[in-house]
PLY file of the C-alpha trace (Angstrom):
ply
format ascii 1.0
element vertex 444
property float x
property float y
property float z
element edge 443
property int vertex1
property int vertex2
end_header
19.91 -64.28 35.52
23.17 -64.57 33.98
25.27 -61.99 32.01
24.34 -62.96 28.74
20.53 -62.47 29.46
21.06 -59.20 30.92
23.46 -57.69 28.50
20.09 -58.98 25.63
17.82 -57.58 27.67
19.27 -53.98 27.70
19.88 -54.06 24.51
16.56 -55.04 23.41
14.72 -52.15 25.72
17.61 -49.70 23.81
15.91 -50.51 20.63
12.10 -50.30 21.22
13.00 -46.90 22.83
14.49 -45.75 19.61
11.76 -47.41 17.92
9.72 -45.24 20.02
11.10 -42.13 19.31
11.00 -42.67 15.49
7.70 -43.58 15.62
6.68 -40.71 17.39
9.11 -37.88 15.11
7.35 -39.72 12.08
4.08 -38.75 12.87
4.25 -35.51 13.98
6.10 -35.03 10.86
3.53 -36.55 9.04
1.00 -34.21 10.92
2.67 -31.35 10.21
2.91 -32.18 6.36
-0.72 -32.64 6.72
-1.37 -29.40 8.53
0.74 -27.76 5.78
-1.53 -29.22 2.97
-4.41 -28.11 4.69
-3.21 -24.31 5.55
-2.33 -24.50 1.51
-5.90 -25.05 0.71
-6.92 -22.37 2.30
-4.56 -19.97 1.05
-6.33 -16.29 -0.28
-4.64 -13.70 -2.41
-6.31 -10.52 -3.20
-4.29 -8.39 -6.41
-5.62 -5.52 -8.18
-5.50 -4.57 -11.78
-4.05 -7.29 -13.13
-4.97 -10.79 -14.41
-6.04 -13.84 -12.28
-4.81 -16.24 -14.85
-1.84 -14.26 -15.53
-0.95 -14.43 -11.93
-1.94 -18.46 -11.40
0.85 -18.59 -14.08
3.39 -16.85 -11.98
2.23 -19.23 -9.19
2.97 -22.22 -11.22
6.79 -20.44 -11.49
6.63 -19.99 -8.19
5.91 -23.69 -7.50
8.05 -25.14 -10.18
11.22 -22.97 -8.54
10.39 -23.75 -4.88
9.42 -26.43 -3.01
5.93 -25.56 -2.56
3.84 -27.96 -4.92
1.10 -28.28 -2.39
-0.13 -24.73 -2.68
-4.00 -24.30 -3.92
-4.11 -20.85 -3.65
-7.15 -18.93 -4.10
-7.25 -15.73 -5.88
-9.11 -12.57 -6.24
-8.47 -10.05 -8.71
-10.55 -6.45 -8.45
-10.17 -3.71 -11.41
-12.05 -1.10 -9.07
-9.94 0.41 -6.12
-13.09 1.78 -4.14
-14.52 -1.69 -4.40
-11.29 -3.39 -3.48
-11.39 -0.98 -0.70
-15.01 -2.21 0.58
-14.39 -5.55 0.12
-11.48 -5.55 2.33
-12.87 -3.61 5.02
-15.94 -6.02 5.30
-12.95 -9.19 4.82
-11.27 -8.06 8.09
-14.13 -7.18 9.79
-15.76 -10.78 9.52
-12.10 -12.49 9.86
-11.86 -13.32 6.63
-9.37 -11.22 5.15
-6.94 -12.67 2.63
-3.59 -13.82 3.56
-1.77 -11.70 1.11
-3.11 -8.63 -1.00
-2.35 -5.48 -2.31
-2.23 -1.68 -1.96
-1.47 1.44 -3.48
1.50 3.45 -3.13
-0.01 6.34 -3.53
-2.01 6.61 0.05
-0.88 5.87 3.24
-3.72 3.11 3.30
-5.69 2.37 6.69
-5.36 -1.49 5.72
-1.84 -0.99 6.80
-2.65 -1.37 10.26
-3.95 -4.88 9.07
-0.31 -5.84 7.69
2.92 -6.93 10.09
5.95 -6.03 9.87
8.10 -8.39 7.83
11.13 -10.19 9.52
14.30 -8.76 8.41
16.07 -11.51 9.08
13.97 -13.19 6.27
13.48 -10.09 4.18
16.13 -7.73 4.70
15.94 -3.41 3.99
19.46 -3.93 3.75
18.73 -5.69 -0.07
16.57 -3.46 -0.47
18.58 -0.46 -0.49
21.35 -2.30 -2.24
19.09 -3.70 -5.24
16.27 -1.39 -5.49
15.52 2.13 -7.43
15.79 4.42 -4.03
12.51 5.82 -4.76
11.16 2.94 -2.71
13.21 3.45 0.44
11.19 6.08 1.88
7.95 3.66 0.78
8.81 0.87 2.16
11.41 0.74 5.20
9.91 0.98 8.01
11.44 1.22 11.81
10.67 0.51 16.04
12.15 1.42 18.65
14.54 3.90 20.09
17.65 5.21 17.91
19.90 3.03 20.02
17.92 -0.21 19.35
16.25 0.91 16.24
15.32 -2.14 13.79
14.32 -1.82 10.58
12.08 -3.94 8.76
9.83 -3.82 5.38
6.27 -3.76 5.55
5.69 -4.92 1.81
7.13 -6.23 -1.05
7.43 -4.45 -4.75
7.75 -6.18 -7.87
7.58 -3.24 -10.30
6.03 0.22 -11.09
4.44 2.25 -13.86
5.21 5.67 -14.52
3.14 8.08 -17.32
3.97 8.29 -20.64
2.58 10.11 -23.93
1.19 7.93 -26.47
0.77 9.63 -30.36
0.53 8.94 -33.85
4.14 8.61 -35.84
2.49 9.50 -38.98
1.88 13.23 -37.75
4.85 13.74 -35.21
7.83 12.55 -36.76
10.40 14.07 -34.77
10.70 11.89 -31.58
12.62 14.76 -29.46
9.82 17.72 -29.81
7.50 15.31 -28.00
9.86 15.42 -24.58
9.09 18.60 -23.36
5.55 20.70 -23.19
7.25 24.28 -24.19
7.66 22.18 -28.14
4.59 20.20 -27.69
2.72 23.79 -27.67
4.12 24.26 -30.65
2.93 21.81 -32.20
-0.49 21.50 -31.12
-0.79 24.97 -32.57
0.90 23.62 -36.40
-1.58 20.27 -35.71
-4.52 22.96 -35.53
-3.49 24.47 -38.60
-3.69 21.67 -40.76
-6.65 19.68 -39.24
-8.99 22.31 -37.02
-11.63 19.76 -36.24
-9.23 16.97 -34.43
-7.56 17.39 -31.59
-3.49 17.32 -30.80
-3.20 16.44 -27.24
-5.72 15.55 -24.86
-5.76 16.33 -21.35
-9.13 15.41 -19.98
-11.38 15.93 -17.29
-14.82 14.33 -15.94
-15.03 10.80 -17.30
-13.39 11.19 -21.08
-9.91 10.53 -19.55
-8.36 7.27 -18.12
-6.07 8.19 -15.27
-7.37 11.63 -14.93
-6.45 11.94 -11.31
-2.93 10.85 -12.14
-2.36 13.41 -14.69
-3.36 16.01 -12.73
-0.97 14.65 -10.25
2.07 15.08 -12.58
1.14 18.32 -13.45
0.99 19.08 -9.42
4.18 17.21 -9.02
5.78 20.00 -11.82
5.47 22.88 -9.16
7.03 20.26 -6.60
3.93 19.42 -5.07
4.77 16.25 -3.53
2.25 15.07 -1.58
-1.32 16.98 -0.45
0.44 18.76 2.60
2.43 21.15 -0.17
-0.24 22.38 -2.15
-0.32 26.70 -1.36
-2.52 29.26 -3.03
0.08 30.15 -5.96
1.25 26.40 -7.17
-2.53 25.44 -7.14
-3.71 28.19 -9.52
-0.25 28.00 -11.52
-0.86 24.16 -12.23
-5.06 25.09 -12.95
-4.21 27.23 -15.48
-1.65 25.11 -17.20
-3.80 22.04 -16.96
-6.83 24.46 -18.55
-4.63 25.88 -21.23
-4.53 22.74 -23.32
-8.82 22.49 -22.88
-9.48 25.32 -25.69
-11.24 25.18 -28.90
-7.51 25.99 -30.57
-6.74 22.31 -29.35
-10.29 21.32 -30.55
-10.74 20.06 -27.18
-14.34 21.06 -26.26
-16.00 19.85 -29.56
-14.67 16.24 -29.04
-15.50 16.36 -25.11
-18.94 17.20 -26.24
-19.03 13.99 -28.36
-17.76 12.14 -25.60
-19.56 13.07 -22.95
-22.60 12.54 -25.55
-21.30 8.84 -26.70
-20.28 8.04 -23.03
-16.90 6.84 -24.53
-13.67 7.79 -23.60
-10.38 9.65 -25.38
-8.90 5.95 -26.06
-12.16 5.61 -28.50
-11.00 9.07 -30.03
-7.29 7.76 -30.23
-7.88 4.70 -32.04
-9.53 6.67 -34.78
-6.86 9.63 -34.76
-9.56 11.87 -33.75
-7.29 12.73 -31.09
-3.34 12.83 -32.03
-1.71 12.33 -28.34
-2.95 10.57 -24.86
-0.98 10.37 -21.58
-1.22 6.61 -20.19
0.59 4.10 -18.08
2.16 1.37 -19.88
-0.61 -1.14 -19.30
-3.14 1.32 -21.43
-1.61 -0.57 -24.21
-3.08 -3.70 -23.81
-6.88 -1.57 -23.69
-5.82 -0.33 -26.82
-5.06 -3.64 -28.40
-8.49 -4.49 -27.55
-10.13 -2.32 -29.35
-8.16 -2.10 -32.20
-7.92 -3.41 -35.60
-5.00 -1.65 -36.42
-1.90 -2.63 -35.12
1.75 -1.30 -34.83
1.17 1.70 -35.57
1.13 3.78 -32.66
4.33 4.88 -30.53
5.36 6.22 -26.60
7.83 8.49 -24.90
8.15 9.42 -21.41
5.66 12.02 -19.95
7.16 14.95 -21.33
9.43 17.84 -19.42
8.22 21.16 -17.83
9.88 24.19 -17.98
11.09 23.21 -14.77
12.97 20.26 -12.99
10.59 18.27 -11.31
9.39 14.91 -9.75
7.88 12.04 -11.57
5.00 10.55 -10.35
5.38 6.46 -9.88
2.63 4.00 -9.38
2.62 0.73 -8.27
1.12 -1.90 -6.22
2.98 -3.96 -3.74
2.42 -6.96 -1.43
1.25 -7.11 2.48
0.74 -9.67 4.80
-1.88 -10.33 6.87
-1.21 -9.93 10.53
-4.21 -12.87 11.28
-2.89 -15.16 8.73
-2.66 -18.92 9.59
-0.27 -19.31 7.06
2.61 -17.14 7.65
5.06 -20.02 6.59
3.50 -19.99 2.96
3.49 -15.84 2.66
6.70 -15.70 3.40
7.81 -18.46 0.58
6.01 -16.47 -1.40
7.45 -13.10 -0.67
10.80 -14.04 -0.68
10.40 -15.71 -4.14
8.97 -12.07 -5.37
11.89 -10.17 -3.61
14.42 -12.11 -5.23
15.88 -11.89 -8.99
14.51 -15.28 -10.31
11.10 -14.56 -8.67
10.35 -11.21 -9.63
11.71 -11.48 -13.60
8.89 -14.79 -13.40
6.43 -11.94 -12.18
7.71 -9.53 -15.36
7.36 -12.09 -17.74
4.01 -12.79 -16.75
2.76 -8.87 -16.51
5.29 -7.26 -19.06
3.54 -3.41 -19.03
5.48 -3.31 -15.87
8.96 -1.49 -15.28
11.37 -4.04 -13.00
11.65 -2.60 -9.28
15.65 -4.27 -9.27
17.90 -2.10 -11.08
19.93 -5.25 -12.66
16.57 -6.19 -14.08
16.35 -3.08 -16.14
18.95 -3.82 -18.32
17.70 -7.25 -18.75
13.83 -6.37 -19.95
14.40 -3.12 -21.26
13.94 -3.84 -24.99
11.45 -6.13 -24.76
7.78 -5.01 -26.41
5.17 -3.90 -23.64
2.89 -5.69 -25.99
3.78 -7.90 -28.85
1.35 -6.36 -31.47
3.32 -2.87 -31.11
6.56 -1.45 -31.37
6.95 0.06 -28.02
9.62 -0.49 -25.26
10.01 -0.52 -21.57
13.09 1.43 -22.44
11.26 4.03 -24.01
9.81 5.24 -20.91
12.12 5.52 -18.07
14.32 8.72 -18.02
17.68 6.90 -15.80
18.37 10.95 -14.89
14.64 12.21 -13.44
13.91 11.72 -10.19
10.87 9.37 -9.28
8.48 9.60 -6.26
5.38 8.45 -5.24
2.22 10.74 -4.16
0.41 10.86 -0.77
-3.05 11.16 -2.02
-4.69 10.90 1.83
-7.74 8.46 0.57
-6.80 7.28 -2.47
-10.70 6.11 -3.75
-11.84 9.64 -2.55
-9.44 11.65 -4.27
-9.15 9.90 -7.77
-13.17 10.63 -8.09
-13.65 13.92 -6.43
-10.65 15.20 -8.64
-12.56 14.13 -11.64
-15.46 16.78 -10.46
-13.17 19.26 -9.88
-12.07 19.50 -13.01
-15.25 20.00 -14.65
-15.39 22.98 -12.96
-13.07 25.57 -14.87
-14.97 28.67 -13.16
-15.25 27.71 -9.46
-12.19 25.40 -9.36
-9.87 27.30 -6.85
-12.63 27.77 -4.21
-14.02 24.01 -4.75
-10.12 23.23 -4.58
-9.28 24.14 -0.93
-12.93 22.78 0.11
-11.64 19.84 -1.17
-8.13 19.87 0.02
-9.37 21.05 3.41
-12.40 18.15 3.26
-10.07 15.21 2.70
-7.92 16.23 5.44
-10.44 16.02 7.70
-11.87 12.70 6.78
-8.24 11.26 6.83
-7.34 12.27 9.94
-10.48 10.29 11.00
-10.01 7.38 8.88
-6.55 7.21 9.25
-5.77 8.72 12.56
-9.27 8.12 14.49
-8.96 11.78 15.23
-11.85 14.87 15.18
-14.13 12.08 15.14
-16.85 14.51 16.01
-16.16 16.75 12.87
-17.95 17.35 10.10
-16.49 17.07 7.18
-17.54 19.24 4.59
0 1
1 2
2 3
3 4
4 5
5 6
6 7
7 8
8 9
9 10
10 11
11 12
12 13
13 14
14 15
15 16
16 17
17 18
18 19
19 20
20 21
21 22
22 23
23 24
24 25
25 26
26 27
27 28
28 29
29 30
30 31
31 32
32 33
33 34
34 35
35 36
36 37
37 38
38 39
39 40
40 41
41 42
42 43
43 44
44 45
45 46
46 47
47 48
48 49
49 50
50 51
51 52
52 53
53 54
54 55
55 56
56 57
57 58
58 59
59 60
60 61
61 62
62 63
63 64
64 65
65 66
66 67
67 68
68 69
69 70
70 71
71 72
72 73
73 74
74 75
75 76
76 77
77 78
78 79
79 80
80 81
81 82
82 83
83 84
84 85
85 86
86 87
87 88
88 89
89 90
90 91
91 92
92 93
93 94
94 95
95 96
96 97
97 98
98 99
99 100
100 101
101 102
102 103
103 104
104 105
105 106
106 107
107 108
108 109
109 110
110 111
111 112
112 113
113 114
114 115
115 116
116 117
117 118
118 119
119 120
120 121
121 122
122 123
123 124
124 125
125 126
126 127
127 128
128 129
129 130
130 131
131 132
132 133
133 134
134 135
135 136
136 137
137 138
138 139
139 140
140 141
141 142
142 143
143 144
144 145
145 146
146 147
147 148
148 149
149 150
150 151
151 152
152 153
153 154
154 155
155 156
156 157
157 158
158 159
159 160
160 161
161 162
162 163
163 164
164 165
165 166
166 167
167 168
168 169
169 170
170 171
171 172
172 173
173 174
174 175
175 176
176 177
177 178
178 179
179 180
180 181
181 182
182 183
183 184
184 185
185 186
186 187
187 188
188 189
189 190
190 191
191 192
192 193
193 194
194 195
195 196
196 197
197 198
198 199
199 200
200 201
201 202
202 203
203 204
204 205
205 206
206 207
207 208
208 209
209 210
210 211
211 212
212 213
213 214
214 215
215 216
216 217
217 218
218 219
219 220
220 221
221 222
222 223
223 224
224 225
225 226
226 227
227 228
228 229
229 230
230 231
231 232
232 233
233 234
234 235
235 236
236 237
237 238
238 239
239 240
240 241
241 242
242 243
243 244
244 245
245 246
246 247
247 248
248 249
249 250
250 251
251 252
252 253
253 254
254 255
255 256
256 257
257 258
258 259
259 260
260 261
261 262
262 263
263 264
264 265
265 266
266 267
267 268
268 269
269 270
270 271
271 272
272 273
273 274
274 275
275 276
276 277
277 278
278 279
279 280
280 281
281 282
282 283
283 284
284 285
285 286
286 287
287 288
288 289
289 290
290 291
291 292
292 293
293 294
294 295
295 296
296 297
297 298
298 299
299 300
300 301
301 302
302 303
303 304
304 305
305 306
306 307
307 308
308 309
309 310
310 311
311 312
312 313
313 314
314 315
315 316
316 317
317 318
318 319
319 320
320 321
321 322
322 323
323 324
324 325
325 326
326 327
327 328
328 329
329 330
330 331
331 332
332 333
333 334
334 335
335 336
336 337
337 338
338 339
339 340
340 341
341 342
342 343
343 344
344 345
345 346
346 347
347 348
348 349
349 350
350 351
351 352
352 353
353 354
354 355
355 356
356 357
357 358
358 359
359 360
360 361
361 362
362 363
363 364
364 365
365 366
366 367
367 368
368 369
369 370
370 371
371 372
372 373
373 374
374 375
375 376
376 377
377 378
378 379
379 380
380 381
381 382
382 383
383 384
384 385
385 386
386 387
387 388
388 389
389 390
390 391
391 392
392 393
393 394
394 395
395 396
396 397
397 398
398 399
399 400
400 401
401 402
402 403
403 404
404 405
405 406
406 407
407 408
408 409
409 410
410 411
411 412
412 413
413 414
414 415
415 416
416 417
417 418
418 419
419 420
420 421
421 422
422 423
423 424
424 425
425 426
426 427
427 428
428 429
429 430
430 431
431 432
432 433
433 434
434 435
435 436
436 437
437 438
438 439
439 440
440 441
441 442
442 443
């Protein structure tokens, strides 16, 4: 065989072995795009509280910015937190738990045990800290391992938070600044009483007449610097009882309309809408529950929940992101969690649910004056005080304690005794839940 040949011959074998290898890198490519499509398909979101369509729009952001257009995501949305609860339990038990969903900051939820710990090389606590209202540090930063080779990491993701505010009439209470602080809202509950005995200046609530009862008591905890279940002591409880009390008295004309309530099974937004009642405490998104049920618009205004005689906490609420430890489709969560932890993605998430306050500071400034909801004249900016200082609230069992609180305060005789049989029951039943501990207990 002479030169020629041979010199042909290697060449040709050179080029169906390259031939080879492309043929081979193209279809494990092409078998991973299809794997990809697949895992898409099958992707499962659980949220709470907000809207499923809302959210599918944020999605289509999400896709649009990204390049993610193969994701068919299917989503869940719950407006019950006990059910969510249930659901999810029986989800992970059966292996079907969704690949991303939500919790409350306000427990220290057993479903966290279901999440993993987010790569900080991905999503950094470093950005965080450097972009984020520091009231979500402690939330959200997690760590392993010893001081030396500590690493921290996040275990969700936030994309904003709701904090209390008063809603009232602008017709009666003119003067913006005696609304800020409870010492001149007395004052004028007892003027309001003067000129219109049979309606009612501010309500409180208890049993089922109130929205967000649990939360409201909360705040007025949180005003003796009762952080978190482990603080409450025999004075603070009784101190916030009576306050919380004082504004249930037939000087506030409180009792007659809980009556008619209780009676009519409706609820102090029904009261509000026909100025039966003059002030309610809400979060932001209360407005859009309003606007339903109203034929009247604009005229209604907000301010921030007001002061105490006393410094104290605010309470914040929000709902954040995990991801599922058993998730087949970790490459798709984390697209998605990056693109809510980032400027771009989370203003797409604002603009999509605008009752919500940004969790980026930069954002802030951005969304600030922009109408909660476009049929009234109130403002993000009108309810975040830049100088208090925001926290959130261990509630133990979150479902448990936002309907049991509702009972308690029905009870204005008993309350103190029922209090620490409650306090002292919910331990107990955490510590099992949460801990698997005193399993054997009784928990009364």
């Amino acid at each position: 065989m002479n030169k020629k040949k041979l010199i042909f011959l290697a060449l040709l074998g050179f080029f169906v072995i390259i031939i080879i290898i492309v043929a081979v890198l193209m279809a494990k490519n092409t078998d991973k795009n299809n794997k990809s499509t697949t895992k898409t398909e099958d992707f499962t979101i659980w949220i709470l509280e907000d809207s499923k369509d809302d959210f599918n729009v944020f999605l289509d952001d999400f896709k649009s910015d990204t390049d993610n257009q193969n994701l068919i995501a299917n989503i869940e949305t719950f407006s019950n937190y006990e059910e969510y609860n249930m659901a999810l339990s029986s989800a992970i038990v059966k292996g079907q738990a969704p690949d991303l969903y939500m919790l409350n900051n306000n427990e220290k939820s057993i479903f966290l045990e279901n999440a993993t710990g987010l790569d900080p090389e991905i999503l950094s606590p470093d950005i965080l800290r450097k972009y984020f209202y520091s009231f979500f540090w402690d939330d959200l930063i997690y760590s392993s391992g010893e001081k030396e080779e500590k690493t921290e990491f996040l275990v969700w993701v936030p994309f904003g938070f709701e904090t209390l505010w008063l809603y009232f009439n602008p017709d009666i209470f003119r003067d913006v600044k005696k609304l800020k602080s409870f010492p001149e809202i007395e004052n004028l509950i007892e003027e309001f009483h003067q000129k219109k005995p049979e309606s009612t200046a501010l309500w409180i609530g208890k049993w089922l007449t109130v929205s967000n009862v649990a939360n409201i008591f909360i705040q007025f905890l949180m005003s003796e610097w009762v952080n978190n279940l482990e603080d409450v002591n025999s004075s603070n409880i009784k101190k916030v009882f009576t306050e919380y009390f004082s504004y249930n008295s037939w000087n506030n004309g409180y009792i007659k309309a809980d009556n008619i309530l209780r009676k009519q099974w409706k609820t102090n937004v029904d009261f509000f809408i026909d100025w039966k009642i003059a002030m309610i405490f809400g979060f932001p998104r209360l407005l859009n529950e309003i606007d339903d049920k109203w034929l009247w618009k604009r005229k209604i205004r907000a301010v921030i929940f007001p002061d105490f005689i006393n410094e104290s906490n605010r309470m914040v609420n929000y709902n954040y992101f995990v991801l599922n430890k058993d998730s087949k489709n970790n490459d798709m969560a984390y697209e998605i969690l990056k693109y809510m932890f980032s400027e771009k993605g989370e203003k797409a998430y604002l603009n999509n649910f605008k009752y919500y306050l940004p969790a980026r500071i930069s954002l802030y400034a951005d969304l600030k004056d922009r109408e909660v909801n476009e049929n009234f004249y109130v403002k993000l900016k009108d309810f975040y005080n830049s100088e208090a200082i925001y926290s959130s609230f261990d509630k133990w069992l979150k479902p448990i304690f936002d309907k049991e609180i509702i009972n308690l305060l029905d009870d204005e005789v008993n309350y103190l005794k029922r209090a620490w049989d409650f306090i002292s029951s919910l331990k107990c039943k955490t510590l099992k839940v949460i801990k698997l501990e005193n399993l054997s207990n009784i928990c009364e």
